[in-house]
Backbone bond lengths (Angstrom), bond angles and torsions (degrees), N, CA, C in turn:
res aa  C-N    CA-C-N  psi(-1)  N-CA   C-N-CA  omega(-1)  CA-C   N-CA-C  phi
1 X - - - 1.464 - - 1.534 109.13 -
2 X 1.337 122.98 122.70 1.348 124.93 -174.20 1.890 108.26 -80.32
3 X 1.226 108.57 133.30 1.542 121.36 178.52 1.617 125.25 -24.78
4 X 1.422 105.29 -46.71 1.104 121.70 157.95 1.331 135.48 -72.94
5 X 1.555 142.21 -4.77 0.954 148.23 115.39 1.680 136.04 -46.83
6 X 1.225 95.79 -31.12 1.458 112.81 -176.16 1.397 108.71 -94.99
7 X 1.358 106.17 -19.62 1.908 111.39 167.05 1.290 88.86 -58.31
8 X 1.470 123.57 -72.77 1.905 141.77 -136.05 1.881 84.39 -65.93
9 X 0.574 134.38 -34.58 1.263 133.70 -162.81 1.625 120.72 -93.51
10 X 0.924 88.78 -30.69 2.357 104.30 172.29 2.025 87.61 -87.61
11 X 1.344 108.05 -27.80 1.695 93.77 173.98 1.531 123.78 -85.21
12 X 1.449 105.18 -24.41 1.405 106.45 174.27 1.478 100.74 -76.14
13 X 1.061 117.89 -36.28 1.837 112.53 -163.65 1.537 101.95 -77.98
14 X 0.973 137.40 -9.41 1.345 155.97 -176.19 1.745 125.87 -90.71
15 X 1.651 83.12 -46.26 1.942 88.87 164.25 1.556 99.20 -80.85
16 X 1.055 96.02 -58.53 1.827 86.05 -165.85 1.610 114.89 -58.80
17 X 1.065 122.21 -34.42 1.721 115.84 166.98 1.445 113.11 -47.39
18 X 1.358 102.88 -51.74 1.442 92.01 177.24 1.486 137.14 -107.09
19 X 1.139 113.22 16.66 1.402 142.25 179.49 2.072 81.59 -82.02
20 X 1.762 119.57 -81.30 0.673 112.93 163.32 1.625 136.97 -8.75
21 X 1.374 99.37 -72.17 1.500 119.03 -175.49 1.337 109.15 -43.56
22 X 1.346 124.09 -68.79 1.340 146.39 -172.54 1.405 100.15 -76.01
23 X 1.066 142.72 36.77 1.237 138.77 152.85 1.554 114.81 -133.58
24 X 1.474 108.73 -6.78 1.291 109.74 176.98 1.817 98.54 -110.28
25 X 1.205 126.29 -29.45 1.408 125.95 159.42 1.889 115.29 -49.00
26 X 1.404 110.74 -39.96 1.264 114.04 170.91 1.639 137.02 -50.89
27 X 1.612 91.17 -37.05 1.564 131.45 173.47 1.388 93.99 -58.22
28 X 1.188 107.61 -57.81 1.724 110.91 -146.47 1.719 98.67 -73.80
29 X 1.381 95.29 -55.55 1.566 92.10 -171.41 1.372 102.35 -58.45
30 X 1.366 147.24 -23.76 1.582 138.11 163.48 0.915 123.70 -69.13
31 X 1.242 120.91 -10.95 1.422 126.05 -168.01 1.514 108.65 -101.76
32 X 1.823 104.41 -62.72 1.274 118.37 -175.73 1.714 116.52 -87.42
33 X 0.938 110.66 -31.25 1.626 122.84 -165.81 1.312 125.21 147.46
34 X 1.684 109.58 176.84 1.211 123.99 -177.69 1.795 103.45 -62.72
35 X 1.518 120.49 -54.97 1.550 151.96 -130.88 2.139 80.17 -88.01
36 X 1.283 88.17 -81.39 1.655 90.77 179.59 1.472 124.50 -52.38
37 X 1.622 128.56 -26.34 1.521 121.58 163.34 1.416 105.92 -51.37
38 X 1.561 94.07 -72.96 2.059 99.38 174.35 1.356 118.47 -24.82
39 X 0.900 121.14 -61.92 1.346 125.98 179.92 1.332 139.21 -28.95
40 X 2.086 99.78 -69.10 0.763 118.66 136.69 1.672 133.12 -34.17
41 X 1.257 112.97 -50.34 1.661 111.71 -172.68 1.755 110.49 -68.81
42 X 1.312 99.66 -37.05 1.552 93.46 -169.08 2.166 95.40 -86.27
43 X 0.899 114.93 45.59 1.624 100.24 164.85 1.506 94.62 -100.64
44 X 1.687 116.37 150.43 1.538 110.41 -166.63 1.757 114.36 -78.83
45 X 1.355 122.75 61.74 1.477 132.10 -158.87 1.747 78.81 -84.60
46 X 0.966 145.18 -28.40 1.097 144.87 -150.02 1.925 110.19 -87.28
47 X 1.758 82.07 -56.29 2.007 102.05 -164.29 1.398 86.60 -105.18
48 X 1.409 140.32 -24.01 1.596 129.68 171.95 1.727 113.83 -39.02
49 X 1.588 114.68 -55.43 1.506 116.30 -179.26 1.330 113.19 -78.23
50 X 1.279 135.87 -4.96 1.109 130.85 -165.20 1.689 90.41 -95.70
51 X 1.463 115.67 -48.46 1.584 113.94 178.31 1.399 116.65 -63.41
52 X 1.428 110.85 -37.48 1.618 109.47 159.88 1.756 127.92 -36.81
53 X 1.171 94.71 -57.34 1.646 110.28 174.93 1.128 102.75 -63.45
54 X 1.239 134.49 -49.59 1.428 139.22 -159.40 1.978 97.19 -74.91
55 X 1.228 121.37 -8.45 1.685 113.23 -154.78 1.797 71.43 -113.72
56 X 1.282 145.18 -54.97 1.151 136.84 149.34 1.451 129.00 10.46
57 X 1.191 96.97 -85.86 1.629 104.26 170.52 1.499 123.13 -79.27
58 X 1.307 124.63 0.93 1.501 107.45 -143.87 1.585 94.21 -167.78
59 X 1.208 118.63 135.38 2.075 149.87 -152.23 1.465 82.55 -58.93
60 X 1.232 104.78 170.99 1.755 113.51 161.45 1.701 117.33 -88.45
61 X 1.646 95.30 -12.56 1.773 81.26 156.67 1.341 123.28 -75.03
62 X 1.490 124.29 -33.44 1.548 127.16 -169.75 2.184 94.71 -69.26
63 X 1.660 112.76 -25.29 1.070 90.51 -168.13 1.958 101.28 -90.16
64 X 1.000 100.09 -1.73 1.931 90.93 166.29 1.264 115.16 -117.12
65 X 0.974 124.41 0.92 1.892 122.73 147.29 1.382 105.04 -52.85
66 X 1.725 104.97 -57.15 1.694 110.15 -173.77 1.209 110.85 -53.26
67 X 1.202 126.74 -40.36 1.773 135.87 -155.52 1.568 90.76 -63.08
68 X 1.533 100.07 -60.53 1.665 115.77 -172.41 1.459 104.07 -40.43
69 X 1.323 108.85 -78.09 1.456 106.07 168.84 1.640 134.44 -28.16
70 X 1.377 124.56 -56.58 1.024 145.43 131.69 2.027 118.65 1.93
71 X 1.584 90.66 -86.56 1.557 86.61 175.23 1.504 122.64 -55.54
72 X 1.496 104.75 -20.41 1.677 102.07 -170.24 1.927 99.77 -69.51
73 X 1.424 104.56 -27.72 1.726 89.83 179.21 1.380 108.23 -119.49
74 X 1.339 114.63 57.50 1.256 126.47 -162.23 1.906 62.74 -105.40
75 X 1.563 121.31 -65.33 1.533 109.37 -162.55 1.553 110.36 -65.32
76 X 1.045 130.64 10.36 1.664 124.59 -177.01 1.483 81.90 -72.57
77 X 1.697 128.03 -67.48 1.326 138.07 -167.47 1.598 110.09 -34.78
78 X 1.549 93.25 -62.51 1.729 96.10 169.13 1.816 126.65 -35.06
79 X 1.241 105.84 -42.87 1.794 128.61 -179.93 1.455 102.66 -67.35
80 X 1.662 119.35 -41.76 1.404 115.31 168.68 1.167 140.36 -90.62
81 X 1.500 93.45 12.33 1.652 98.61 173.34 1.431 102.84 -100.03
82 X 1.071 100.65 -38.96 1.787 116.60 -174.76 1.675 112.38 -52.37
83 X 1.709 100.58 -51.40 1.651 116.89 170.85 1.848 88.99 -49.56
84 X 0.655 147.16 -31.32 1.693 127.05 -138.36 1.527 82.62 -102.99
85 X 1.292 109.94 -72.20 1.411 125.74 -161.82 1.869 100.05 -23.08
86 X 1.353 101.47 -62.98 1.419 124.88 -156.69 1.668 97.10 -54.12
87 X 1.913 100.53 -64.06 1.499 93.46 -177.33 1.436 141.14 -89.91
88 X 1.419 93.68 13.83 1.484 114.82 162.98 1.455 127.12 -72.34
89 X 1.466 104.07 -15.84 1.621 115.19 -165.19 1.764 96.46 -73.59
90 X 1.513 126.69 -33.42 1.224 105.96 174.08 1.805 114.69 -149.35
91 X 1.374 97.88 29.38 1.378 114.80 166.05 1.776 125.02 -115.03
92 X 1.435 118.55 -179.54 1.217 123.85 -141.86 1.331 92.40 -99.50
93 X 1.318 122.68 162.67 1.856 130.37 -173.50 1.443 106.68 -62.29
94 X 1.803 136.31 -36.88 0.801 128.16 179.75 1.973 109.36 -88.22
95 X 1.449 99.50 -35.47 1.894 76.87 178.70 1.555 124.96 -52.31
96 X 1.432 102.54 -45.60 1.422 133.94 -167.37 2.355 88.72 -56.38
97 X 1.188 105.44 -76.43 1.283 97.97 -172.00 1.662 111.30 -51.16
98 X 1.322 120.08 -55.18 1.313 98.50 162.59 1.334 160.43 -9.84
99 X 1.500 90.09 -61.49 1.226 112.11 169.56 1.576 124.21 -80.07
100 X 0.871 82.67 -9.43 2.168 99.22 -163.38 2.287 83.08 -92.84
101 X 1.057 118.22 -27.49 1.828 128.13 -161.57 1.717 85.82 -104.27
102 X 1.201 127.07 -38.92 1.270 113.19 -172.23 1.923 100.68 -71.56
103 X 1.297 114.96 -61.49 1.432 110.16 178.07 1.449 117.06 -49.22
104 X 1.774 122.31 -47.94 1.286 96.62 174.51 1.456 127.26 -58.19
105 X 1.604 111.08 -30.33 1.535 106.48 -175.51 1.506 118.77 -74.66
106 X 1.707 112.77 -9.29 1.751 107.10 153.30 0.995 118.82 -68.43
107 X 1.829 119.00 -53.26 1.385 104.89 -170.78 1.446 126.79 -67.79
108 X 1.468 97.14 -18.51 1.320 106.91 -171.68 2.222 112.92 -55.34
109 X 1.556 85.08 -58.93 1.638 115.61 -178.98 1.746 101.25 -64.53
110 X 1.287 129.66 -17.02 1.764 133.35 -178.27 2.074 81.01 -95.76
111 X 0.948 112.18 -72.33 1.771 96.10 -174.49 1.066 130.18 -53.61
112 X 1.413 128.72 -10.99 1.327 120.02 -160.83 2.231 82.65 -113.24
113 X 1.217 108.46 5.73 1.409 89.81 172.59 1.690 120.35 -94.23
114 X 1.624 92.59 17.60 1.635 95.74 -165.75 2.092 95.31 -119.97
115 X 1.142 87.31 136.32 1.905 79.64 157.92 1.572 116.01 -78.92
116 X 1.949 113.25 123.97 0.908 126.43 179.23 1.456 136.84 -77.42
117 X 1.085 140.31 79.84 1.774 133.41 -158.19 1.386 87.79 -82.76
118 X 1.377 105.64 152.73 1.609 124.11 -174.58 1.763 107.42 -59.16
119 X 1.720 101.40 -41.38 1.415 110.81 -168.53 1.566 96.68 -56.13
120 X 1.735 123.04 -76.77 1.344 125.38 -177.55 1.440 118.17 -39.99
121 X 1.539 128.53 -42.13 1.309 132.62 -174.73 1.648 111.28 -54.54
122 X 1.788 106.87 -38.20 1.211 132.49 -164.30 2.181 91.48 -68.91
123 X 1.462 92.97 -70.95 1.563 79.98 159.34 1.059 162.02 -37.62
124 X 1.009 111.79 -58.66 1.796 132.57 133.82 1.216 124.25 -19.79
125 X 0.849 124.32 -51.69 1.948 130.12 151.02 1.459 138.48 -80.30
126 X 1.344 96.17 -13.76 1.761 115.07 149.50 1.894 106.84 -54.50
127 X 0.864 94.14 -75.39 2.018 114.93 162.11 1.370 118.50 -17.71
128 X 1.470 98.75 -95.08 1.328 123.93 171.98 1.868 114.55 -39.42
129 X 1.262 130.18 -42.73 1.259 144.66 -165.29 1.362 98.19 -94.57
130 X 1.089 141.01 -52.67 1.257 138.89 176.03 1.468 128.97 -60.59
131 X 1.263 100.62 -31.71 1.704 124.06 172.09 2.050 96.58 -69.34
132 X 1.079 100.86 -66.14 1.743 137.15 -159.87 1.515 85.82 -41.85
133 X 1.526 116.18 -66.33 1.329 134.41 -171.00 1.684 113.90 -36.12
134 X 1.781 84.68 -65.87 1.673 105.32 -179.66 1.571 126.22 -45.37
135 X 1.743 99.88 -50.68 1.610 95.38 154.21 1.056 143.17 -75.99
136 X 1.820 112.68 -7.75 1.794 88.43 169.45 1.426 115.30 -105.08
137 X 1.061 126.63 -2.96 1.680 151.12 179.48 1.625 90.08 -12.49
138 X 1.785 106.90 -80.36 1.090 95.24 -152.63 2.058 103.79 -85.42
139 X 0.981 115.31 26.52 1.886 110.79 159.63 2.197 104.48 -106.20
140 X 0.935 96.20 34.39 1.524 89.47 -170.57 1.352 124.42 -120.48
141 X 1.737 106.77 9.14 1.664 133.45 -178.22 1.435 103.07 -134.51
142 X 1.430 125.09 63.57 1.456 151.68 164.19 1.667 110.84 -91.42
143 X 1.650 122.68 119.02 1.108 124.94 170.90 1.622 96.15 -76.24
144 X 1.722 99.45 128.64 1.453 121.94 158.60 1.679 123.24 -47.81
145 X 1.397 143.72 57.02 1.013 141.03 153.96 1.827 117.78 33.67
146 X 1.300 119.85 137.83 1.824 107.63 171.40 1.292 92.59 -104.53
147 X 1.775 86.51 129.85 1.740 94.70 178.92 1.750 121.50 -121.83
148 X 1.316 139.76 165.13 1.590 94.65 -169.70 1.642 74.04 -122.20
149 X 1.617 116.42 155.74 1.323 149.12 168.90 1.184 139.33 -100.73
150 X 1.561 119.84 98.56 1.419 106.83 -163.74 1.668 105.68 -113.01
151 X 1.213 126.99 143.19 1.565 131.63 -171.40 1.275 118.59 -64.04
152 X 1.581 131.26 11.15 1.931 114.42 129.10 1.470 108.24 -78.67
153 X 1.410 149.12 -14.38 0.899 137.23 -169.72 1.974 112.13 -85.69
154 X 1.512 102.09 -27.01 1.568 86.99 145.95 1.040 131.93 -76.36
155 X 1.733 141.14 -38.13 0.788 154.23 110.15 1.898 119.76 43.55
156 X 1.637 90.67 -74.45 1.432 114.10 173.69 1.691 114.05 -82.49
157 X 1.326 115.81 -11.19 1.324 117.06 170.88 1.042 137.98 -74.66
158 X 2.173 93.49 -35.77 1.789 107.79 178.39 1.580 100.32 -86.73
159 X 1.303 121.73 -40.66 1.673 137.71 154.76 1.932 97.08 -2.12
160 X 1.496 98.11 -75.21 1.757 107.80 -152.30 1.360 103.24 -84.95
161 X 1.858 116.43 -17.09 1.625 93.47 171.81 1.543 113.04 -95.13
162 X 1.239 116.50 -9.59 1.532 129.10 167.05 1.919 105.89 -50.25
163 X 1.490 95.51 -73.21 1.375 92.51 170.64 1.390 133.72 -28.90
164 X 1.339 95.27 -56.38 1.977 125.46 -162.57 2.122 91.94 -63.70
165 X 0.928 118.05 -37.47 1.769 122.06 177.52 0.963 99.49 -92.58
166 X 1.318 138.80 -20.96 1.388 125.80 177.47 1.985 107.34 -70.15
167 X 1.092 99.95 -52.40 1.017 124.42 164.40 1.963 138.23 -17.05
168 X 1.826 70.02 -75.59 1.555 100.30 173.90 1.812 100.97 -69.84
169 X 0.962 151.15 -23.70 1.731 162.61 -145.58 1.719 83.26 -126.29
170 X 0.686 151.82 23.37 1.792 140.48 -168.25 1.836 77.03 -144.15
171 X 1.153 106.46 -66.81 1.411 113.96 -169.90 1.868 120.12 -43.56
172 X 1.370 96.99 -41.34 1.434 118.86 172.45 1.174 125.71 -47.83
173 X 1.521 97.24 -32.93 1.600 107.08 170.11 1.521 124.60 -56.12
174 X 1.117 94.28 -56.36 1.540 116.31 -156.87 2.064 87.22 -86.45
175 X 0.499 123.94 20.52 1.772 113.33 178.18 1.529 116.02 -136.94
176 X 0.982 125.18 9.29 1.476 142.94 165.78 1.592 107.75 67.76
177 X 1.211 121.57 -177.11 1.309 137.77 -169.02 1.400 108.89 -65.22
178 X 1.387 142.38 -19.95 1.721 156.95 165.13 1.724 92.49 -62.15
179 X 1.539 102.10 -76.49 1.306 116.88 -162.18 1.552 113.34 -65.75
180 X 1.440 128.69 -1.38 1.286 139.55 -175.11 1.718 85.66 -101.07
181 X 0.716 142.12 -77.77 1.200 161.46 156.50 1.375 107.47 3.92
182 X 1.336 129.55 -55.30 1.158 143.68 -176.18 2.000 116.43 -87.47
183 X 1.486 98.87 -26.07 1.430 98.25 172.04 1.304 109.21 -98.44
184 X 1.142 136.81 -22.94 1.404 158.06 146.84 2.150 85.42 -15.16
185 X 0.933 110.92 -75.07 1.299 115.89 -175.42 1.761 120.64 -57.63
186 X 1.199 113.98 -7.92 1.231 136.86 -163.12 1.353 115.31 -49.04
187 X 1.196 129.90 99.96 1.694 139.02 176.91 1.524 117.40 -42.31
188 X 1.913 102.74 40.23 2.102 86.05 -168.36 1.047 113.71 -63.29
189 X 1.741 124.85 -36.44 1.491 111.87 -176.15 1.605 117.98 -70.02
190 X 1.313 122.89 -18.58 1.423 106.14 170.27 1.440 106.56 -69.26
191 X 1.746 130.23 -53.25 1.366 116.06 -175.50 1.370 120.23 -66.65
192 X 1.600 112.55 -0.25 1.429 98.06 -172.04 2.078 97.23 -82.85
193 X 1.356 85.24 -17.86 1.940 96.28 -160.64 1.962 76.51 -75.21
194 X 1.255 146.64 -68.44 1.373 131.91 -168.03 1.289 118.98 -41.61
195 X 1.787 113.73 -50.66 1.084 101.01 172.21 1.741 138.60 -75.60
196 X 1.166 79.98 6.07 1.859 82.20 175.28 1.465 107.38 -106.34
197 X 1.628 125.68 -48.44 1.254 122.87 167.62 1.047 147.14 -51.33
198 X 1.820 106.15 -26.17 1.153 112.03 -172.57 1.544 113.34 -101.95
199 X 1.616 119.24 -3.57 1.569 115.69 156.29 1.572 91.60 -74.40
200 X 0.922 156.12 -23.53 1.817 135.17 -143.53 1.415 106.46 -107.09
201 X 1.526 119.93 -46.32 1.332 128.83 -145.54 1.591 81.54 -133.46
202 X 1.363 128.58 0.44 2.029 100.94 -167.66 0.716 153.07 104.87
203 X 1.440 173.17 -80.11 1.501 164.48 142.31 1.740 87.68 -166.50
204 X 1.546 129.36 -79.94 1.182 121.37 177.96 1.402 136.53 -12.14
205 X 1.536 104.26 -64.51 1.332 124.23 -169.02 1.474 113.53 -108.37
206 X 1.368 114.70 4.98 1.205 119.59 141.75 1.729 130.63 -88.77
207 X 1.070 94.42 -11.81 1.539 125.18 -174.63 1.539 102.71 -96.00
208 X 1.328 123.82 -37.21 1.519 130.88 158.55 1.496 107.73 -52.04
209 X 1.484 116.42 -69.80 1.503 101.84 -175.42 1.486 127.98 -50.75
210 X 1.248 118.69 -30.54 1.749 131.25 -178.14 1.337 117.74 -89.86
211 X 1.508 105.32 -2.27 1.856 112.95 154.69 1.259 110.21 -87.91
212 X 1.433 119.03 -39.97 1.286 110.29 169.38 1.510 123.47 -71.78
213 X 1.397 118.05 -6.92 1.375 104.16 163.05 1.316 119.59 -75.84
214 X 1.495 112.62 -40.28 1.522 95.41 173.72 1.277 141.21 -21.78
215 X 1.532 126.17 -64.30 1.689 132.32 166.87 1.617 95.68 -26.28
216 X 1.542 88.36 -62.96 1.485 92.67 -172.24 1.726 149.91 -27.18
217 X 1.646 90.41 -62.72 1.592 119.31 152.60 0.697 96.16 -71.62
218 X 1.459 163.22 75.64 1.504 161.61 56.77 1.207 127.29 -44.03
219 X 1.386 113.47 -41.22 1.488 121.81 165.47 1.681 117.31 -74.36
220 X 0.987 108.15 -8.18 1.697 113.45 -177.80 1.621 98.68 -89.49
221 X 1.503 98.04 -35.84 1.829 93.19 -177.57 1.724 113.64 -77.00
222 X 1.405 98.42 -17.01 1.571 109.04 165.93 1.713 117.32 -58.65
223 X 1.187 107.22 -74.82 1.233 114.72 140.85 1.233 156.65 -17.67
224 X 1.410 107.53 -34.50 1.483 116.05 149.34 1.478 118.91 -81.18
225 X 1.053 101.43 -26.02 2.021 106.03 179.14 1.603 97.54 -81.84
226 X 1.520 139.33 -40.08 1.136 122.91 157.46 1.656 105.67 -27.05
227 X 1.801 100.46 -82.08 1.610 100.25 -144.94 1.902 89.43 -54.75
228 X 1.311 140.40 -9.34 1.635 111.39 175.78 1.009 110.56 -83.48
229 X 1.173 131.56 -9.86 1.627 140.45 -174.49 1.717 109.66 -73.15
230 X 1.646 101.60 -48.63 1.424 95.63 -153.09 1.458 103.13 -131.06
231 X 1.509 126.71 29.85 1.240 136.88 -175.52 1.471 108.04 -94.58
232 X 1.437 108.46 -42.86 1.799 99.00 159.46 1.158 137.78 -59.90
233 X 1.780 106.98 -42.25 1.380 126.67 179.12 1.453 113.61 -59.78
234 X 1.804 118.03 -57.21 1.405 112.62 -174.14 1.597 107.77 -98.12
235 X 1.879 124.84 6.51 1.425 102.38 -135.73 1.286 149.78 93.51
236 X 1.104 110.84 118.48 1.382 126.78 177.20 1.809 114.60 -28.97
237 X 1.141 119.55 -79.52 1.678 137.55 172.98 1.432 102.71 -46.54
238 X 1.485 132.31 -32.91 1.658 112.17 -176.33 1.312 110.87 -112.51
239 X 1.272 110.57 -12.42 1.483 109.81 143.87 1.401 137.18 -52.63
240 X 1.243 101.02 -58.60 1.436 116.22 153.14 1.394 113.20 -24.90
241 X 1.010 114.38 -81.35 1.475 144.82 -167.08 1.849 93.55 -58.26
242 X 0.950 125.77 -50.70 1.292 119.37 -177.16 1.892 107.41 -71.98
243 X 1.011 109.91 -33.87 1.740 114.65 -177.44 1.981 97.20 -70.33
244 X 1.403 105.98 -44.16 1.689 92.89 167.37 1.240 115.98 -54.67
245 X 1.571 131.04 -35.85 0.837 112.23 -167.86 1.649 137.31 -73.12
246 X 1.510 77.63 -38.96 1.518 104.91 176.14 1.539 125.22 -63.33
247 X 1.692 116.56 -21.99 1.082 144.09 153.60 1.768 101.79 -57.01
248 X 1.202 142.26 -96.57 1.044 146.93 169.76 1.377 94.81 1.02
249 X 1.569 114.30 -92.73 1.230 149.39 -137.00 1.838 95.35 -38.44
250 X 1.870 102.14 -45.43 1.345 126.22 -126.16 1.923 71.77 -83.75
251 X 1.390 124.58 -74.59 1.053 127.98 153.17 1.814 137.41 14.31
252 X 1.648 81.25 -77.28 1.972 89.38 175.85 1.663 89.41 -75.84
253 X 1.161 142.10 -36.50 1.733 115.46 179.82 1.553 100.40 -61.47
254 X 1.040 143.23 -48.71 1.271 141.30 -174.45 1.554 120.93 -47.11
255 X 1.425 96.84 -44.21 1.618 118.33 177.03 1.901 103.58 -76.94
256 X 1.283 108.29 -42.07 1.282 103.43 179.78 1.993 109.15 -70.49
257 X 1.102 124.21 -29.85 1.494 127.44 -155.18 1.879 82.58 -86.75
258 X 1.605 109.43 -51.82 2.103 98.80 -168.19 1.795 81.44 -62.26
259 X 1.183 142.37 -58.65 1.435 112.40 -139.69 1.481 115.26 -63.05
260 X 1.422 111.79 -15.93 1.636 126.99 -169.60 1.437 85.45 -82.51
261 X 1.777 148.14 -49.99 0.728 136.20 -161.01 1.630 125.93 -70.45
262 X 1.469 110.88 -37.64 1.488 134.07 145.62 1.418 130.75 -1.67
263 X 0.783 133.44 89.06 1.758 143.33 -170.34 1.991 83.93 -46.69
264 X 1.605 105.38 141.21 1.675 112.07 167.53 1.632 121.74 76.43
């Protein structure tokens, strides 16, 4: 298979996973809740294929250097959910994302100027997550709105996150090996979930579901310090396979601890 075919093809499988993804996460959080969209959104459907490809070409050291790297801006994400949450509570769909894309792309571009060791990264999100948590706590118990759904409006959902990666991969070009690097990390499925939620349902209760991811994206940064831990030791593929799990795992306790917490 020539390189250039095999690019077009890790890009088609890539929009449509998550074009997909994020349109059935959208469902859920309208359907089911704030707690269960989150949930759903932060499983790594996003950074799972990208490490796949990446274990493809490349030793199981290049894939836990990456991890390392990885967790250190696992908290930039945290900073942009938090930005949103806050200025979503009484601003417009485009300030609110803005602003929520302007902070990740500082923190993002201030972390990636440092070399990341798993230990410090691991810290660093001790920090970041604990802070992150504290402020959105109380926007993160928002009743989901009744909304009615008609089939161009999925349509227009997989439409704008198709674009939005098309986009971000067009962009990659033109910004060199730093700046690939840095969008490489790129939060599309959370902005694709703002920009669809927050015309339908609001700034609030769209802003509810992406506080509750936080906890969430916590377990993914768990998970990435797995796969640096144990990608040399067992391998690339059961590493892998063990960082899904632990992702999952981290998740249904989360889902199991709010439902116990739940009035009824």
């Amino acid at each position: 298979m020539s390189p250039d075919f095999a690019f077009w093809i890790a890009l088609a499988t890539k929009m449509a996973v998550t074009a997909l993804f994020v349109s059935v996460t959208t469902i859920i959080a309208e359907r089911l809740g704030a707690v269960v969209g989150a949930l759903v959104a932060t499983l790594p459907v996003s950074a799972g294929p990208v490490y796949v490809f990446l274990a493809l070409d490349h030793d199981a050291a290049f894939i836990s250097a990456s991890a390392a790297a990885s967790l250190a801006l696992n908290a930039a994400t945290a900073i942009f959910l938090t930005t949103y949450v806050l200025i979503a509570q009484r601003h417009s769909l485009w300030l609110s994302v803005s602003a929520a894309l302007v902070a990740w792309l500082s923190t993002a571009l201030a972390l990636s100027a440092f070399h990341w060791t798993a230990s410090r990264g691991f810290v660093l999100n001790l920090v970041v997550f604990a802070s992150c948590f504290f402020i959105v706590r109380p926007f993160s118990r928002v009743r989901m709105p009744a909304t009615t759904q008609a089939w161009y409006d999925l349509v227009m959902r997989a439409g704008l996150v198709t674009v939005l990666v098309g986009v971000i991969v067009a962009l990659s070009f033109k910004l060199g090996a730093e700046g690939s690097g840095v969008l490489a990390v790129f939060p599309v499925i959370y902005t694709s979930i703002m920009l669809i939620l927050h015309r339908r349902i609001g700034g609030p209760a769209t802003a509810a579901v992406l506080a509750n991811a936080v906890p969430a994206l916590a377990g993914f940064g768990v998970a990435l310090l797995m796969l640096h831990l144990l990608a040399i030791p067992l391998g690339s593929a059961l590493a892998l396979a063990v960082a899904l799990g632990v992702s999952v795992a981290w998740n249904a306790g989360l889902y199991a601890t709010r439902h116990r917490e739940s009035p009824g």
